[in-house]
N, C-alpha and C positions, 0 to 999 in steps of 0.2 A: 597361369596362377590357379591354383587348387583353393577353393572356395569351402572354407571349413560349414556343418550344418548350421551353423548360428549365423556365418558371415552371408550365406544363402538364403537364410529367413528374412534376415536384413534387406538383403537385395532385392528379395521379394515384395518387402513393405514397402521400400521406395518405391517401385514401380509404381505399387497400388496408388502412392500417395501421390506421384505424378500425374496418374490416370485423375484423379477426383480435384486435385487441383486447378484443373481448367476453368471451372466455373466457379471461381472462391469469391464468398460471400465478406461482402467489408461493411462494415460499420464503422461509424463517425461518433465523436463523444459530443453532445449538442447541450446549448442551454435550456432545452425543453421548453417549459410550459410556465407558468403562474403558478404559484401556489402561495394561499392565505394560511398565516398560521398563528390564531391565536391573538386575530387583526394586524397582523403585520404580513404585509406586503413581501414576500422575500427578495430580495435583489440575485444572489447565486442557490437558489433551490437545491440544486444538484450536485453542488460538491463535494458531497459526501460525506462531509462530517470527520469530527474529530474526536479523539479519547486524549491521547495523552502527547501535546505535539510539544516539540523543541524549536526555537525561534531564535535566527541567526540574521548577519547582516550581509549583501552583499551585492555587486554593482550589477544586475540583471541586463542594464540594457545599454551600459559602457558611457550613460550621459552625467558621472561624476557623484550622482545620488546613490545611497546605501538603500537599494531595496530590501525585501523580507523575504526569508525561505524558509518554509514551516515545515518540518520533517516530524511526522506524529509514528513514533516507535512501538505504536501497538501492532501494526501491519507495514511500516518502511513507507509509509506513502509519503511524495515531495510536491507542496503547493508551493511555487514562487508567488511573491507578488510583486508588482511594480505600484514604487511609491508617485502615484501620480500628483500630488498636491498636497498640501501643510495636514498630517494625520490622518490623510488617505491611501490608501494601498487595494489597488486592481489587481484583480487576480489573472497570472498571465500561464497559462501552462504551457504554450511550445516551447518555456525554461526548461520545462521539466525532463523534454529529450534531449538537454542540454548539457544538463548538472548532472553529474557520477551519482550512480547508486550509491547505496548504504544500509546499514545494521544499527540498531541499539542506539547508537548516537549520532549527532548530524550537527558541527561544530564550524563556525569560520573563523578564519584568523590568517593573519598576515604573516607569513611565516620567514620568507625574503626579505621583506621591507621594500617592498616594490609598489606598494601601494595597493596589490590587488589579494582577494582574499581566498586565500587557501582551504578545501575543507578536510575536515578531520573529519574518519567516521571510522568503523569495528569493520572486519572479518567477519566471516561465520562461526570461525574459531576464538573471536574476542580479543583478535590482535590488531592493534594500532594500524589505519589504513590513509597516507597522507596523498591527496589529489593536488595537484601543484596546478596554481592556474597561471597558463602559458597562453594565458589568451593576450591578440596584440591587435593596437587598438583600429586597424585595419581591419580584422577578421568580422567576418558577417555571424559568428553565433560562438559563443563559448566555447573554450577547449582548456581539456584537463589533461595531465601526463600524473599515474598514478605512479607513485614513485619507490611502492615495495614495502614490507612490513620491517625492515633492519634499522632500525633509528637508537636503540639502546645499545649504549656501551657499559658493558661491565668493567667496576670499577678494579682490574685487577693489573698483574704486571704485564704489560705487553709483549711476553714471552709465553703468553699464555694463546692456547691454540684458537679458543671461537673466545674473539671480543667483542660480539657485537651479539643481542638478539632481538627479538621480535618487542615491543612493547607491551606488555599485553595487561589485561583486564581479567579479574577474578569470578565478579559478577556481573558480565554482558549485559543482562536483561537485568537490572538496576542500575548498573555506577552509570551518575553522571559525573565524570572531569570537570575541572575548570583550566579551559586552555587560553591565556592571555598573558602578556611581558608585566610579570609581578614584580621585576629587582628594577624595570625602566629602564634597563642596557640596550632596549633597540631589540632582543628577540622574544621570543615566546617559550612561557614555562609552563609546564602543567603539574595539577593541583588534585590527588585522588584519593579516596579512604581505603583503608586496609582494615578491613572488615574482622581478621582475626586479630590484630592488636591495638584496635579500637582505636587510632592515630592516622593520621595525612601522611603523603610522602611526597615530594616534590621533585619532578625531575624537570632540569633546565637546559635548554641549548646553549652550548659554551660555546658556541659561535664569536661572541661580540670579547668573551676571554679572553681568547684565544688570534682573535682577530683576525678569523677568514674572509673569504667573501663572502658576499650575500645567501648567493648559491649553494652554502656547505654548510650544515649546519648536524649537530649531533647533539641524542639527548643522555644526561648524564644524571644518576639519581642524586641528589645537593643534599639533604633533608630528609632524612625519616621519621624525623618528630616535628614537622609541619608547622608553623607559629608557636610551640613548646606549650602544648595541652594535649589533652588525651578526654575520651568518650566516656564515661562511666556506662556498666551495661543498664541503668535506668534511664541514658539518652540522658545524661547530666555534664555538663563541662567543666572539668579540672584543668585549671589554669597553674600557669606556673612550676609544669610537671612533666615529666616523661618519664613512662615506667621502664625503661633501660638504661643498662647502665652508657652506652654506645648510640650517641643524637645521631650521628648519618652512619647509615650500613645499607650498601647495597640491594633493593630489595624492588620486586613491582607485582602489587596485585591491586585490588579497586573494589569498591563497594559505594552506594548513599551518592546524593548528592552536595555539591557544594557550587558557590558561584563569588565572585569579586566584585567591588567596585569601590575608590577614592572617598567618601561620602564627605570626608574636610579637607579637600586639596591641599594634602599636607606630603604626597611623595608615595604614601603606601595604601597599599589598599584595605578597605575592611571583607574581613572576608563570612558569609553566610554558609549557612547549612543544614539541611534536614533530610532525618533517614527514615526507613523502611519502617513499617508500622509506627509510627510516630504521625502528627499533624502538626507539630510544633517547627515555627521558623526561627532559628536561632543565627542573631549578628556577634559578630566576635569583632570587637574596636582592636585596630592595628599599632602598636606604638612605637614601632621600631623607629618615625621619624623624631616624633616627640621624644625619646629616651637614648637616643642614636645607639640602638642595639645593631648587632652585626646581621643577625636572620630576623627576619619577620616574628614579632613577639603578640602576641595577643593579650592587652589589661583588662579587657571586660566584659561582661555578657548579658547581650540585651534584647528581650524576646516581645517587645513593645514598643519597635520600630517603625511598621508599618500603621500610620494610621493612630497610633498612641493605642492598639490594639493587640493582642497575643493572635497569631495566625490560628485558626482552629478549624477550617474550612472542609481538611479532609486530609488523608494520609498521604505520606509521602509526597510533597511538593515541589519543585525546583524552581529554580529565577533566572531570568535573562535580563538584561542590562540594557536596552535598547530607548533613545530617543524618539518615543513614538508620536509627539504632537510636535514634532516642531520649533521645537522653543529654545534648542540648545543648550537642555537641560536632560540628564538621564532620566530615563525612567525603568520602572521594575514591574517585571510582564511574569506572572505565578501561574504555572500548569501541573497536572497531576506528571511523577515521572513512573507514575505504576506503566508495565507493559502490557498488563491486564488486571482486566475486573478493577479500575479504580474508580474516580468522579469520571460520569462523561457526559457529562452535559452541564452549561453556568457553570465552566471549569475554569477559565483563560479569566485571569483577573489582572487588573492593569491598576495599577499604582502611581498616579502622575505625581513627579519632583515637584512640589511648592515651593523648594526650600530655595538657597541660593547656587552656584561653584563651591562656594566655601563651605554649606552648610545643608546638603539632602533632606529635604523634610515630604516622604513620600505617604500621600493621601488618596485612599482608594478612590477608583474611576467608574469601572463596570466590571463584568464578571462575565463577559461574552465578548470578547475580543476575536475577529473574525469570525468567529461562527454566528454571529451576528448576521453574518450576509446569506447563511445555509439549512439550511432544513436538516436536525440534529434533534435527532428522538432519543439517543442514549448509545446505545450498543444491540449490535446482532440484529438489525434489520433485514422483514422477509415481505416483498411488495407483492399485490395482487390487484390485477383491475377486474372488476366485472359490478356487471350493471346494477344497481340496488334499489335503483327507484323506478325502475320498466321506465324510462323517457328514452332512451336509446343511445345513450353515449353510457364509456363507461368510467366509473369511481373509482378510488384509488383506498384499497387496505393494505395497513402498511403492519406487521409484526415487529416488535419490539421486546429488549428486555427493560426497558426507561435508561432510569442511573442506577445502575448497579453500587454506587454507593449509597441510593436508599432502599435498593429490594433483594439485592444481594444476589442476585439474577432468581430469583424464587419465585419473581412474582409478573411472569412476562404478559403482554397487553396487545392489542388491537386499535393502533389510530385509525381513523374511518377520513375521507376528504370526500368530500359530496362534488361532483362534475358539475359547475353551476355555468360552464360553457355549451358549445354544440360538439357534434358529432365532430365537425373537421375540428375545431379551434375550441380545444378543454382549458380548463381552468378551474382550477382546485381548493375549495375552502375546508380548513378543519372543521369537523362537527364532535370527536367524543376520543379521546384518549383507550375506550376500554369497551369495543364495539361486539365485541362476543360475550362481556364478563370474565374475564378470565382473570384479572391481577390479583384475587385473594386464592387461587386454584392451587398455589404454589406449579403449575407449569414453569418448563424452560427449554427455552429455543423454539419457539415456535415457528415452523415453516408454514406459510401457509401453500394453498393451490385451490382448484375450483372444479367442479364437471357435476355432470346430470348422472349420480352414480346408482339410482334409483329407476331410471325410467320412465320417468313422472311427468318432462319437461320442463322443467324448473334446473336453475344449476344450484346444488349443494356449495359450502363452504370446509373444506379437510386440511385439516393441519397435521403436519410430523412433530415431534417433538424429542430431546436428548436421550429421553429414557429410551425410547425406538418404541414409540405408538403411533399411530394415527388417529386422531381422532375427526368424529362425521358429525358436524352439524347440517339436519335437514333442511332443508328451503320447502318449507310448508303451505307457501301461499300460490302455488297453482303456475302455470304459464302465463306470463306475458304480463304479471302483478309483481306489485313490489316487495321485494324481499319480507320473508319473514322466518327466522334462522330458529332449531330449535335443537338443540344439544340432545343427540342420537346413542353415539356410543365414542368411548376413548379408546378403543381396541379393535376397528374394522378388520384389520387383517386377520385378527387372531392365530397371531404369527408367532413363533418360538424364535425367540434370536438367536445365533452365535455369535462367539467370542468377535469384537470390532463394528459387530452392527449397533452400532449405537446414534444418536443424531440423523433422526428419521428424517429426509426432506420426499416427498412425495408429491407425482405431478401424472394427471387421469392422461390418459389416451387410450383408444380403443385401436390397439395396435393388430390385431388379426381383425377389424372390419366384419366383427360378427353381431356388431349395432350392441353389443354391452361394453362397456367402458372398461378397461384395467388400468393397473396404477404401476406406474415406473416408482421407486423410490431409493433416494442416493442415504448413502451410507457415510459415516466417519473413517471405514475404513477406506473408501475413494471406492468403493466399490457400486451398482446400483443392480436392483433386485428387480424383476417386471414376475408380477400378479396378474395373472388374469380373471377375469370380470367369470364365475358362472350363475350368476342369475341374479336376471334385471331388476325385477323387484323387492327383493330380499338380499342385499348384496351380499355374495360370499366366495372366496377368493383362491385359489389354486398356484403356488408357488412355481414358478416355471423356470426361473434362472437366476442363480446368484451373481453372475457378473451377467448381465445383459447386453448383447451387443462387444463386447470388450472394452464399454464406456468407463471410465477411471476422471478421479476426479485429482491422481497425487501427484506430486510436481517430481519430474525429472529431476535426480541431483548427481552432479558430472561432478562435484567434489570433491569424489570419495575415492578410495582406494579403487573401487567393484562397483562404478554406477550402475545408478537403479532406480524405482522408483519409492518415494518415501512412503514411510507405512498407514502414513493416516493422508486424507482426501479433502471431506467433507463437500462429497458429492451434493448438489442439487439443481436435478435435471428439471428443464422446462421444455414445451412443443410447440413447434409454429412452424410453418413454411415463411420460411427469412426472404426466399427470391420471387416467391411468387409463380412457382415453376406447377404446382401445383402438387407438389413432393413435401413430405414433412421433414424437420430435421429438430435433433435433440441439442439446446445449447446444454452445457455442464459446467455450470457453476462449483468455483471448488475455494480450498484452504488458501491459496499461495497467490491470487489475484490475476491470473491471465484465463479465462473463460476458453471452455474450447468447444467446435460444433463436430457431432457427428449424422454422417446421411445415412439414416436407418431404412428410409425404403428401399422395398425389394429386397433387402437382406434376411435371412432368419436371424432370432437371437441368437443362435449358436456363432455365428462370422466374427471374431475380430477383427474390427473395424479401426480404420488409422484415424484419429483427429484433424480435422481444422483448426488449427493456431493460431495467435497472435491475428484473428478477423476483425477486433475494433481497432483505431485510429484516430490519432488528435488531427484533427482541418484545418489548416491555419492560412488566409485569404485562398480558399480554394483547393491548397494544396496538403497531399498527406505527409505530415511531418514524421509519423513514428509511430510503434505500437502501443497503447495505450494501458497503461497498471492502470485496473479498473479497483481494487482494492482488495483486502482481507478478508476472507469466507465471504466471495461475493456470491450471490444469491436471484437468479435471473428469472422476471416476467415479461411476456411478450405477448404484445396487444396493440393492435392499429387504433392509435391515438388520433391521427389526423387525415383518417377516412382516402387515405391513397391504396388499400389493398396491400401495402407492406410493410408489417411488422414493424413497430421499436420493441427495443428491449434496455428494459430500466434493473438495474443492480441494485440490493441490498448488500451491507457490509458488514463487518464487526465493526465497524467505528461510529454506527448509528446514523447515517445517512443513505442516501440514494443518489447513483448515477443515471443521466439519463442519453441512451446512443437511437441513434436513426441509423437506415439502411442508406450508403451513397449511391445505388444507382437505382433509379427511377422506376417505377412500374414499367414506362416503354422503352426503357434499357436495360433490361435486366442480361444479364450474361449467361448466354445460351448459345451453343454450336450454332447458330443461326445466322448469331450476332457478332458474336465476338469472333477477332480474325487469330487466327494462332499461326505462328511462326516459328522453324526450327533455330535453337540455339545454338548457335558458332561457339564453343568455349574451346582454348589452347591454351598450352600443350593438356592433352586428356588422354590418357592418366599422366600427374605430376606428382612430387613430391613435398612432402611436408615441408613449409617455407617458400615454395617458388608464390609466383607470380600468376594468375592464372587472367586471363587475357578474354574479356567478355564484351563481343561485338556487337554493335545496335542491330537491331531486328529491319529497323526504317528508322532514316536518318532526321526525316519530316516528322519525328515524335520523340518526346519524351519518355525515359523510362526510370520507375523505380524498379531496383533489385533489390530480391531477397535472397538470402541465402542460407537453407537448414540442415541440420546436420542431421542422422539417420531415424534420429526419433522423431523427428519433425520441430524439432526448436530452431527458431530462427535466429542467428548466432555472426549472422554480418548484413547489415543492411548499405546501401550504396544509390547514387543516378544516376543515369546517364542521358547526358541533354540533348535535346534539340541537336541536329546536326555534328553533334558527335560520334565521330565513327566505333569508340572501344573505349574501355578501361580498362587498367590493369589493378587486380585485388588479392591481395598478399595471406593465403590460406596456408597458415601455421597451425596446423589441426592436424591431430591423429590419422593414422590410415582408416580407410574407409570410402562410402559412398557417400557426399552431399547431393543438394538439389537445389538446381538453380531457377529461381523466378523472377520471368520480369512483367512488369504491367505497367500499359502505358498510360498517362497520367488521367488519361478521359476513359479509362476502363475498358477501351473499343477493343484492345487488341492484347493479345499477349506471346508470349514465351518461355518453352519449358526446356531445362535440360539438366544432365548430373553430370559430377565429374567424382573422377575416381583418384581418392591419393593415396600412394605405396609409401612403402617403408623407404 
């Protein structure tokens, strides 16, 4: 076979990426440290926080109780929780490698009538995506069979060629649906706004119609004038109207949200709603039982529901329906459904039912519903440790833009948390929301980072920021005193930008070792720029590479017609030696939530360098469950917190929170030719063909192994074990021609195995 130049460069890069994977650096997602905020105690510090999440129900751990899945649609992030006691809920994430991705929306419902709850979520394209859950009650972790985007039937003559298409959604990144059995036939209908004719449309499973099985079900549009009202465009409700002349016609697009619930156990539902730039929650009383109309009919409109109060909290709100205390009564759980820039912080407001079954009467609770348990500064968190009071452990600065729905992101800030533990055992109290001055500066995006870029001894404090500046506050108080910060300049680099340099994150390292510091700094376009340091004392700066290294910060996307890499990043590179090997390595924080490391020593910047991928991981008694979504434009610091010589590294996010991971192997295991034993990989048949079976034998029978398995860019795209005294697996590779690469490692780190397989047309 003749190796075209592209399919050679390819082949090339695996190689490389074999070679450097031997010693791959794993990180673990931990509960860190303590942290005071504000006199409170946090219980989940590190969960990162939330902006705009969606809350569904569903059986997490098979013991018959409706746990909580909190899907927040500003970055896809999925927190289960397990409902351990009467309006308590444990946050359990080895769900989370459990439960199907998702887009935009993150829905459950019972779609069989089998008792267990199916999810509904979006495509990348906005198309209806149903995850069937086929878990049995046997199985030791959840399983889902995603079951394809064709559920709409067009309502035409069945002589007609394509009867069926995708479901799809207008506005992705707003509509929320209401998916729930609204006629109480036993299936499930869903409820969405069509945003050009200002009207609901309903399409229903004519399953129970029809009277198939459980198993068959198809959705059919019923209703294009939705309970028979229409939108006025002041967001005003015309009852008793629909501007066509034709109530049902064929149709599917989505906009705004809406949500259901019985409030007079009378048979039908009332149903709620509020759209896009609006803060008003508007009830729509149901009358179809009372009036015995044939479709759902809507009498009245009551925006003085909640609390005998008009909602006003903030724009664009949605409702979930969930029995959060226990009591056997609904209750109503109000989040922002902005995808961005909404409330993000005292968003999640909880509405407990005082009322009866018969009679709803819901009375505000709190306004921090789970986040409660998490350190939630707002949105676009950039963390920094270093010391500020000379006693030798270090402090936690955290960049922020607050709530964006009281600064409009104009006005970003510095929280400060003073280390009021020791050097091994930190522990962190807030002391100042705004510890540079900056919140009247109109800044935005503030990255922070740290280094001696002066030569003075003392470490400086430098932030990037959206516009692409740096700015140098000097550390004026000498060596080995405590901080004293004095706003320098907002333009150290005095840098001209081009087109995509935008969203400055900058991080010091003195990368040619000529004792003056330069500055790496990652770009919006994924790209990252290294500056070199020419003179100590008067810092002034020399442009030496626009992509550095071949460090990128943009996500892989295999969606598309021509993958490639997407056009924006939002590169922010940090430095540490991760293993302890005494070699530095750049993590790169980016847009799309999976961190990636590259090994720059010995390399010139000119090298493209292949990534390290998917290196953090959830623990779960001991064992690695999965690769860990660390979240949205996360934003990496790295600093030995607890005095062992290697590194953690803590993540900022957009959703205003912080992650916190530890290194899993030990200072006196670090993974080195020395230590670690390697063994060649047996894989058959090699080469095979798209579809077979490929047949991957244990290294040593006396060890457990995880596999991985990456496809040529280095994305890991099959994971698998193989246990203890098991001699093979067989792993079913339905993938394009090409080179993969095969990893295994054994569960104690000690040993590994590398190998590729190659699949022809």
């Amino acid at each position: 076979m003749i190796l075209s130049k592209t399919k050679l460069l390819t082949l090339i890069c695996i190689l490389i990426c074999i070679q450097n994977t031997d010693a791959q650096i794993k990180y673990g997602v931990s509960q860190g440290f303590p942290i005071t905020y504000k006199d409170q105690i946090l219980e989940k510090p590190f969960l990162g926080g939330l902006n705009s999440p969606q809350f569904s129900e569903i059986d997490l751990n098979g013991d018959g109780v409706m746990d909580l899945v909190v899907f927040d649609r500003s970055d896809f992030k999925i927190f289960p929780f397990i409902k351990v006691r009467k309006g308590n809920y444990q946050y359990a994430p080895k769900y989370e490698f459990e439960l199907p991705k998702g887009k935009n929306i993150y829905i459950t419902g019972d779609l069989n009538s089998d008792g267990q709850m199916e999810i509904f979520t979006l495509t990348t394209n906005g198309e209806l995506e149903i995850q069937m859950n086929i878990t049995k009650p046997s199985d030791s972790k959840l399983t889902f069979n995603n079951l394809g985007p064709w559920y709409y039937r067009n309502q035409y003559d069945s002589n007609q060629t394509i009867l069926y298409n995708p479901l799809s959604f207008s506005n992705t990144i707003t509509d929320l649906p209401g998916i729930l059995d609204l006629d109480n036939d036993g299936d499930l209908d869903l409820v969405s706004y069509d945003p050009f004719n200002l009207t609901y449309f309903m399409f229903s499973d004519v399953r129970a119609e029809k009277k198939w099985s459980k198993d068959t079900f198809e959705f059919q549009n019923m209703d294009y004038c939705y309970g028979y009202f229409w939108e006025g465009f002041d967001n005003q409700i015309k009852l008793n109207t629909c501007p066509y002349s034709m109530k049902l016609k064929p149709r599917h697009v989505g906009g705004a949200s809406c949500w259901f619930f019985d409030e007079d156990n009378d048979g039908d539902k009332e149903m709620y709603l509020a759209n896009l730039d609006f803060r008003r929650i508007t009830k729509l009383e149901n009358g179809k039982s009372q009036f015995k109309t044939y479709y759902d009919t809507f009498i009245s409109v009551d925006t003085l529901f909640l609390d005998g109060k008009s909602f006003d909290s903030y724009i664009f709100p949605a409702g979930y329906m969930i029995d959060v205390n226990d009591d056997e009564l609904t209750d109503m759980i109000i989040a922002p459904n902005s995808a961005v820039d909404g409330k993000e912080s005292d968003q999640v407001q909880v509405y407990l039912n005082k009322g009866t079954k018969n009679k709803a009467d819901f009375k505000y609770s709190q306004n921090n519903f789970i986040t409660e348990q998490m350190l939630d500064l707002g949105g676009k968190t950039s963390p920094l440790f270093i010391d500020l009071d000379a006693d030798g452990d270090l402090d936690l600065l955290v960049a922020n833009n607050g709530d964006f729905h009281n600064t409009q992101g104009l006005h970003d800030k510095v929280a400060c948390f003073m280390n009021t533990g020791t050097k091994n055992t930190p522990n962190f109290e807030y002391l100042t929301d705004d510890y540079l001055k900056t919140k009247d500066s109109s800044i935005q995006q503030i990255m922070l980072t740290s280094g001696d870029i002066d030569n003075d001894g003392d470490i400086d404090v430098l932030f990037g920021t959206m516009q692409g500046f740096v700015y140098w506050y000097e550390n004026i108080a000498g060596k080995n005193n405590p901080s004293q910060f004095k706003f320098k300049s907002n333009d150290l680099l005095n840098y001209k930008r081009k087109s995509g340099e935008s969203s400055f994150a900058p991080s010091v390292y003195d990368y040619n070792k000529d004792g003056i510091n330069d500055i790496l700094v990652g770009l919006y376009n994924g790209k990252i720029l290294l500056f070199e340091g020419k003179n100590g004392k008067v810092p002034t700066y020399e442009l030496k590479s626009s992509s550095a290294w071949g460090m990128k910060g943009n996500e892989w996307l295999e969606n598309v017609s021509d993958p490639t890499f997407a056009s924006y990043g939002y590169s922010a590179p940090a430095i540490g030696d991760l293993n302890n090997d005494g070699e530095m390595e750049v993590v790169v924080g980016n847009y799309f939530g999976q961190p990636r490391i590259y090994h720059i020593e010995n390399h010139p910047y000119t090298d493209s360098l292949i990534a390290e991928e998917n290196f953090i991981h959830y623990i779960s008694e001991s064992d690695t469950i999965g690769s860990y979504f660390v979240g949205g434009k996360n934003t990496p610091a790295i600093a030995d917190l607890n005095g062992d010589s290697i590194p953690e590294i803590i993540f900022g996010n957009l959703r205003g929170g912080l992650v916190f991971t530890k290194n899993l192997v030990s200072k006196n295991s670090v993974s080195t030719d020395k230590i670690v034993k390697r063994h060649v990989l047996n894989l058959s048949p090699n080469p095979l063909k798209s579809g077979e079976m490929a047949l991957i034998s244990s290294p040593e029978l006396q060890k457990s192994w995880k596999v991985n398995i990456y496809n040529s860019v280095g994305m890991l795209i099959k994971q698998s074990v193989i246990n203890k005294n098991e001699k093979e697996i067989s792993v079913n590779m339905p993938y394009d021609s090409g080179v993969y690469f095969v990893e295994l490692m054994s569960t104690d780190y000690s040993q590994t195995a590398n190998g590729k397989l190659l699949i022809l047309k």
